[in-house]
N, C-alpha and C positions, 0 to 999 in steps of 0.2 A: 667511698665511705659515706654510708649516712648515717646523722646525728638525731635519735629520737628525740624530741624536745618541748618545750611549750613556752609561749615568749614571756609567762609571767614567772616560770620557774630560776631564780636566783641559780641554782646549780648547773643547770644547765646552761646558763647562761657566760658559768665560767668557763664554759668549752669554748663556746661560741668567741669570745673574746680571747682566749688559749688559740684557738686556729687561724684569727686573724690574727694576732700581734706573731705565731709563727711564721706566717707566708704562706700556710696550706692555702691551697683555691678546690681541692677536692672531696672536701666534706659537705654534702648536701646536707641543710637542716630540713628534717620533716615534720611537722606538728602532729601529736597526737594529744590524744587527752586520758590524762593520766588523773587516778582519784584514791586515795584510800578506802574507798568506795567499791572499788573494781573501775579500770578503764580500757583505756583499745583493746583487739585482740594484738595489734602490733605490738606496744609494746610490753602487755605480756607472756607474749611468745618471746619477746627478746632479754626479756629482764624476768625472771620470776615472781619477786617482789609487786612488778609494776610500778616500779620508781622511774624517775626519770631523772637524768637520761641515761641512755644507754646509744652504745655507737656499735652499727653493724658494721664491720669489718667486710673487705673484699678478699680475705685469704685468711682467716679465721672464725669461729665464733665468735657471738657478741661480747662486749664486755662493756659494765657496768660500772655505776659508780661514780662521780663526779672527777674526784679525784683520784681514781685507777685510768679514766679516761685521760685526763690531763699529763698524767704520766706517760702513755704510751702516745699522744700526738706529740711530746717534748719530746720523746725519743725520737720521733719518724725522723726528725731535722735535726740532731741532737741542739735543741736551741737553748738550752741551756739555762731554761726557765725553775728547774731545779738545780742551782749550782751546788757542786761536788761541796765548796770549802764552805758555806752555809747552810747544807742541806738540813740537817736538824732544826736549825731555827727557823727555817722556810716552812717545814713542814708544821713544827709546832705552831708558826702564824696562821697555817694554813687551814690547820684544823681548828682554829678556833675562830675563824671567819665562818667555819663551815657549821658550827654549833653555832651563832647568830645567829646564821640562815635557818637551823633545825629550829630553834624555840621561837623566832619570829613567823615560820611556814605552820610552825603549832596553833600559834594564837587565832589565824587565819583558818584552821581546818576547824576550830573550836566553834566559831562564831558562824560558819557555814554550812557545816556536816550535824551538826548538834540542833535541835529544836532550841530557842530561845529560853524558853525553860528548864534546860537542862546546862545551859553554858553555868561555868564553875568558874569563878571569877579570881577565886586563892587562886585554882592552877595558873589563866593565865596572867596574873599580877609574878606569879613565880618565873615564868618563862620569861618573862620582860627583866626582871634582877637579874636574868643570866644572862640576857643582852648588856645591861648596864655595866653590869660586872667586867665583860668581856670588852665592852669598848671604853672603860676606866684603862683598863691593863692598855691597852692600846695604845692612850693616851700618853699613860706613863712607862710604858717602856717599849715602845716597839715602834716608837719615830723613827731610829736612825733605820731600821731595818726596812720600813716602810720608804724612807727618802734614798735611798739607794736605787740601784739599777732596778729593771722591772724584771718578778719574780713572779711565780705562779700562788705566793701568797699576797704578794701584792693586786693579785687580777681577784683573787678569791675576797679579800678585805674590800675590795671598790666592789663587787657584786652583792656583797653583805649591807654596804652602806647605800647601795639604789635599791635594791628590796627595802631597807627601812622609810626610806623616803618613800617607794612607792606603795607600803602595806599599812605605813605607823606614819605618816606625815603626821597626825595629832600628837605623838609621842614625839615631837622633836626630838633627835639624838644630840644637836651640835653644842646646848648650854653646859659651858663648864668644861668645852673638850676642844679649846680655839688650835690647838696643833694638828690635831686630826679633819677638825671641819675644815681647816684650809687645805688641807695638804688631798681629802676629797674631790673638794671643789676642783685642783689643777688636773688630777687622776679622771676622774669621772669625764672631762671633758675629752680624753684622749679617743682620738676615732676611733677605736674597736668599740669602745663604749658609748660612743655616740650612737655607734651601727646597731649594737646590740639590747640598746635600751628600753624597756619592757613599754605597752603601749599604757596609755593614763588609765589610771583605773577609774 
């Protein structure tokens, strides 16, 4: 299997951290570069969108998606990163680490892809409240499901919260959220996340 990817890419990231905390050793990560822009022809040959990532299979077509991917290397080991008796709540955690990642990869394409004179500053003061938003609720409700065994929303929520540090360090996330910045701080440190950790910007 190879994993299309790019090491600043938060989603893809969650793969990467998904196939070590499984035990896979057969997933080759490959860089490519990826743009709303237009990027490789790899991986828009493999992904139509041109999102990343996308994992080329050895006995199927590609298949895309961050979390379509995470699903199917949980299966290869049934590892059990989406358990049966919490699957709804996993999931729901899951997608909304994965919206952090969307509106925080927003603010990033704004201030890049956009001439300085055209950056909109309502949108992204907007996209940043639906970070806060999202990591309020975190806060207050989704500790004990967070401090529980490791789940593939918990790999998703540590990858949401090292993109912030590494895209929004000025926006500090931790004031006002001491359950979450600690409970971070021990997650984050875990080797897959050590290994997988985007380089300094």
């Amino acid at each position: 299997m190879q994993l299309l990817s790019s090491p600043a890419s938060p989603f893809a990231r969650t793969c990467q951290v998904m196939a070590l905390e499984l035990g896979l050793t057969d997933m080759q990560v490959v860089g490519v570069s990826a743009s709303p822009m237009g990027g490789d022809d790899a991986i828009n040959s493999a992904n139509p969108s041109g999102k990343i990532p996308a994992l080329i299979r050895d006995d199927g077509p590609a298949i895309y998606d961050s979390r379509v991917i995470n699903r199917y290397l949980d299966a290869q080991v049934d590892g059990g990163l989406y358990p049966d008796g919490r699957l709804w709540d996993v999931l729901a955690l899951e997608a909304n680490a994965n919206a952090i990642m969307e509106a925080a990869v927003g603010i990033v394409y704004e201030r890049r892809l956009r001439p300085p004179e055209y950056h909109y500053e309502p949108w992204m003061e907007a996209q940043w409240v639906k970070v806060t938003r999202s990591l309020d609720m975190l806060e207050a409700r989704s500790m004990p499901l967070l401090a529980g065994p490791v789940t593939a929303a918990q790999i998703a929520v540590g990858c949401a919260l090292g993109y912030l540090d590494f895209r929004h360090a000025d926006r500090d996330w931790r004031p006002g959220r001491a359950a979450l910045a600690a409970w971070a701080e021990t997650f984050l440190a875990r080797p897959s996340m050590v290994a997988t950790a985007p380089p300094a910007a």
